[in-house]
C-alpha positions as CSV (number, residue, x, y, z in Angstrom):
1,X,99.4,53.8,66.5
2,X,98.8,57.4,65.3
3,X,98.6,58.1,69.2
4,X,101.9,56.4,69.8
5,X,103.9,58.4,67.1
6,X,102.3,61.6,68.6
7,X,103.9,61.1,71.6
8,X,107.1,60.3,70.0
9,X,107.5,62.7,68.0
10,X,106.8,65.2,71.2
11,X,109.2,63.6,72.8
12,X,111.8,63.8,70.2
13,X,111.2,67.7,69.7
14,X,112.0,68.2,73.3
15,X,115.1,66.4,72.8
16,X,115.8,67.9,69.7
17,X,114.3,71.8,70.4
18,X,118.0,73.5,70.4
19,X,118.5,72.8,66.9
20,X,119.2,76.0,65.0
21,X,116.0,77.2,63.6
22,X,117.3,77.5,59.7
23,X,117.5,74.1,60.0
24,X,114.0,73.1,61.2
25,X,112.2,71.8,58.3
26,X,114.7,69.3,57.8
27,X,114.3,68.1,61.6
28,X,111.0,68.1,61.2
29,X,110.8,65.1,58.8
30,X,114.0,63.5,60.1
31,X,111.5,63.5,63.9
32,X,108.7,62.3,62.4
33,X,110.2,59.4,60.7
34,X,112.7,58.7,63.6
35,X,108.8,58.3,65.7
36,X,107.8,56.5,63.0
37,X,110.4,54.2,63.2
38,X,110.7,53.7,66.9
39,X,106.8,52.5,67.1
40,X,107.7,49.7,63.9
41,X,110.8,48.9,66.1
42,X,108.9,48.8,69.6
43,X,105.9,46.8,68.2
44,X,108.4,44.3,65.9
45,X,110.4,43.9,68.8
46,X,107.3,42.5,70.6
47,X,106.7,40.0,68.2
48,X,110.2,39.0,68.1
49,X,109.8,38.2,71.9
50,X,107.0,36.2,71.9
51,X,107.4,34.4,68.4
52,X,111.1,34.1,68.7
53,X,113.9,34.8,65.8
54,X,113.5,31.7,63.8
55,X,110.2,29.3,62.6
56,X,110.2,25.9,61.0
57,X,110.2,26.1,57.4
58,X,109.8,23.7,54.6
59,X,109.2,24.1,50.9
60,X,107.2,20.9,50.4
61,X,105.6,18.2,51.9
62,X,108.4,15.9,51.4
63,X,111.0,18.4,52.6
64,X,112.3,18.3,56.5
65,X,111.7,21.4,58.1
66,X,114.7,23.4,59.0
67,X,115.1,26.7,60.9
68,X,114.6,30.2,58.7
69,X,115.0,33.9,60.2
70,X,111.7,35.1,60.5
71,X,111.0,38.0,57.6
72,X,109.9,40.2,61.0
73,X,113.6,40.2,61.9
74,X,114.7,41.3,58.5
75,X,112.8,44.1,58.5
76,X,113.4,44.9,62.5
77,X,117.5,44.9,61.5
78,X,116.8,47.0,58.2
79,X,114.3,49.8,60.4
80,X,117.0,49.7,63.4
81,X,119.8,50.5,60.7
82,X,117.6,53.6,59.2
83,X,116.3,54.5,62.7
84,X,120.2,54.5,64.2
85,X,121.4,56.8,60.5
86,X,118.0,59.6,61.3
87,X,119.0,59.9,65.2
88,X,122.6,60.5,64.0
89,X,121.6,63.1,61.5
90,X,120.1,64.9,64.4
91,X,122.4,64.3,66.9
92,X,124.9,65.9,64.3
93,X,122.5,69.1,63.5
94,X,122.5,69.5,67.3
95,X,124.4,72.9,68.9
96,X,128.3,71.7,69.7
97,X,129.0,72.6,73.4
98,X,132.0,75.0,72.9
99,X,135.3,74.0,74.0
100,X,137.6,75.9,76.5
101,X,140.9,77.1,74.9
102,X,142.8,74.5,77.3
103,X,140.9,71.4,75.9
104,X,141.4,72.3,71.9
105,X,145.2,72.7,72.5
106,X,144.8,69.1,74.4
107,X,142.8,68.2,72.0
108,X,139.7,67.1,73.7
């Protein structure tokens, strides 16, 4: 797994290498989580495809079994929300493209 985030996180500082450098040790923790993440995500997503979303579940013995989310999903929605708020955080820390006079007054 260590392996896998290595790469990620390579991969992310490429994307990521024009952020201004008074900023950098904040990126740096915001990449290694985001490859953190992104491993949980890819290897919960996995097990979501081959186990499905929902299992049979029943409290006791003389309880019909019904359908309950799998606790894998719960935590694969709650990693994807954190995953989606770090990649904005560095999207936003990112260098803006300047605008041509033209396109402000348009306001685009």
């Amino acid at each position: 797994m260590e392996s896998r985030v290595a790469s990620e996180v390579n991969r992310l500082q490429d994307l990521f290498k024009n952020i201004p450098k008074d900023q950098l040790n904040v990126v740096e923790g915001l990449i290694t989580q985001a490859a953190r993440l992104r491993i949980l995500l890819d290897d919960n997503w996995k097990d979501i495809l081959e186990n499905g979303e929902y299992e049979k579940f029943k409290q006791s013995e003389n309880q019909m079994p019904y359908d309950r989310k799998r606790p894998i999903v719960e935590n694969y929605d709650n990693r994807d929300k954190t995953y989606q708020s770090i990649i904005k955080q560095l999207t936003e820390l990112l260098p803006q493209p300047k605008q041509d006079r033209k396109s402000k007054l348009l306001g685009r």
